[in-house]
N, C-alpha and C positions, 0 to 999 in steps of 0.2 A: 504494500500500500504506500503512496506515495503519502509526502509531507502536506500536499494539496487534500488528499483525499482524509485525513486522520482530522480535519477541522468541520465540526457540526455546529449551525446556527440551532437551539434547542427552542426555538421560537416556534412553537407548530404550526404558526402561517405560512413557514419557508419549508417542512418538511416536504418529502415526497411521498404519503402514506398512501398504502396500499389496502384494497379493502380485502377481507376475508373471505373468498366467493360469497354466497347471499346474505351471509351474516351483517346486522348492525349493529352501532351504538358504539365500533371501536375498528382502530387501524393498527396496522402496525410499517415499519419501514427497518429493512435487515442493515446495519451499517458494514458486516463483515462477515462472510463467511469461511473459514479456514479448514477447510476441506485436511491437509495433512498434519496439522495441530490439532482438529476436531475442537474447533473453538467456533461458538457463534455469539455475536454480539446485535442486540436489534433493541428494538423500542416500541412499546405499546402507547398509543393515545386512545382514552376512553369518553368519549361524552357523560355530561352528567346526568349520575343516577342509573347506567347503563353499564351492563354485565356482558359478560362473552359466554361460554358454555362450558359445560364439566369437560375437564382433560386432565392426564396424567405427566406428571414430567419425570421421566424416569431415569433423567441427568444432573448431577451438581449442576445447581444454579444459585446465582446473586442476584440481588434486583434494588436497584435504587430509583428512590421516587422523586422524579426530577421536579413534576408541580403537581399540585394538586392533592389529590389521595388516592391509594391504590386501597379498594377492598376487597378482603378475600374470605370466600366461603367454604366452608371444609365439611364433612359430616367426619361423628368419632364414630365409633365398632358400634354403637346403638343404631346408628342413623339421624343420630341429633345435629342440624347446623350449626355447625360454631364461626360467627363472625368477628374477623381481624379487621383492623384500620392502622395502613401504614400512612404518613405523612411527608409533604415535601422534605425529604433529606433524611428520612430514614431507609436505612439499610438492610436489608434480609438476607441469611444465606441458607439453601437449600442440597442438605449433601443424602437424602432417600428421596425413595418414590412420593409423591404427594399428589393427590388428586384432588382439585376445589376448582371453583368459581374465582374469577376477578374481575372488578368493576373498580370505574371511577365515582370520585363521592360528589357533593353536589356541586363541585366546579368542577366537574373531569377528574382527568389525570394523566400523566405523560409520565411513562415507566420507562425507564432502561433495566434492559436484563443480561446478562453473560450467563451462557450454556456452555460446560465443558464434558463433549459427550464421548464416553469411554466406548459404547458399544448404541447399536440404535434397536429399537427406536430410538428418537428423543424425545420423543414426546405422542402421547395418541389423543385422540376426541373423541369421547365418551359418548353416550345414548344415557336418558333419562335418567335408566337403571344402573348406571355405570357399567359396562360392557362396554367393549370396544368399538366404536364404527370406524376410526383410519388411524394407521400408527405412521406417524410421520418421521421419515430420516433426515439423516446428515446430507444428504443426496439433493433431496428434495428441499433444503433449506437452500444447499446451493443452488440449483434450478432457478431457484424463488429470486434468487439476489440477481441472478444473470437478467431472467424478465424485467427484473426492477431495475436495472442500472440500460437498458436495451429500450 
């Protein structure tokens, strides 16, 4: 990556965000994907009061919240929701599987997250019940950045 390319205006007027096929309420924009590091770096933007849908990450991940609030929805072994609220400038790091919900709070939110994926999936998208419906690779991350820079 060039010294040009490593500079991001975090202004989400100037990103390039990309929509999640039919899904609403959030974007996201890949900054990097490193294919033989197995390092991906990207950013979620969430409208307010709007969530994305149940998925699994089943790579160490960090995620800092650049504005706004990132919220997250989790169920324990009951099936009870348990709701988190991270805020501009806090920090998370994620080294198991975890599977919940995130939304922005009632001014949005703009997440940066770092994925360091040992093996893939890295992540899949869940169905209601939590069951699988697509496990996404390292692959397909790349794919995604090549579209988005093309």
């Amino acid at each position: 990556m060039s010294a040009a390319q490593n500079h991001l205006d975090v202004d989400p007027e100037n990103v390039n965000w990309q929509s999640f096929g039919s899904y609403t309420g959030f974007r996201y924009h890949l900054l990097n994907v490193d294919v033989e590091n197995r390092v991906i770096d990207l950013m979620f933007q969430f409208d307010a009061n709007e969530k994305c849908f149940y998925h699994a990450h089943h790579q160490p991940s960090s995620t800092l919240v650049l504005q706004g609030e990132q919220h997250i929805w989790e169920k324990d072994e009951k099936g009870t929701e348990i709701h988190k609220v991270r805020r501009a400038g806090e920090f998370g790091i994620s080294n198991q599987k975890e599977v919940h919900i995130e939304g922005g709070g009632p001014d949005g939110g703009v997440i940066y997250q770092n994925i360091r994926c040992g093996a893939d999936p890295v992540y899949s998208i869940l169905n209601d019940d939590l069951s699988t419906r697509i496990d996404v690779s390292l692959e397909d991350f790349a794919k995604a950045l090549d579209e988005q820079n093309n």
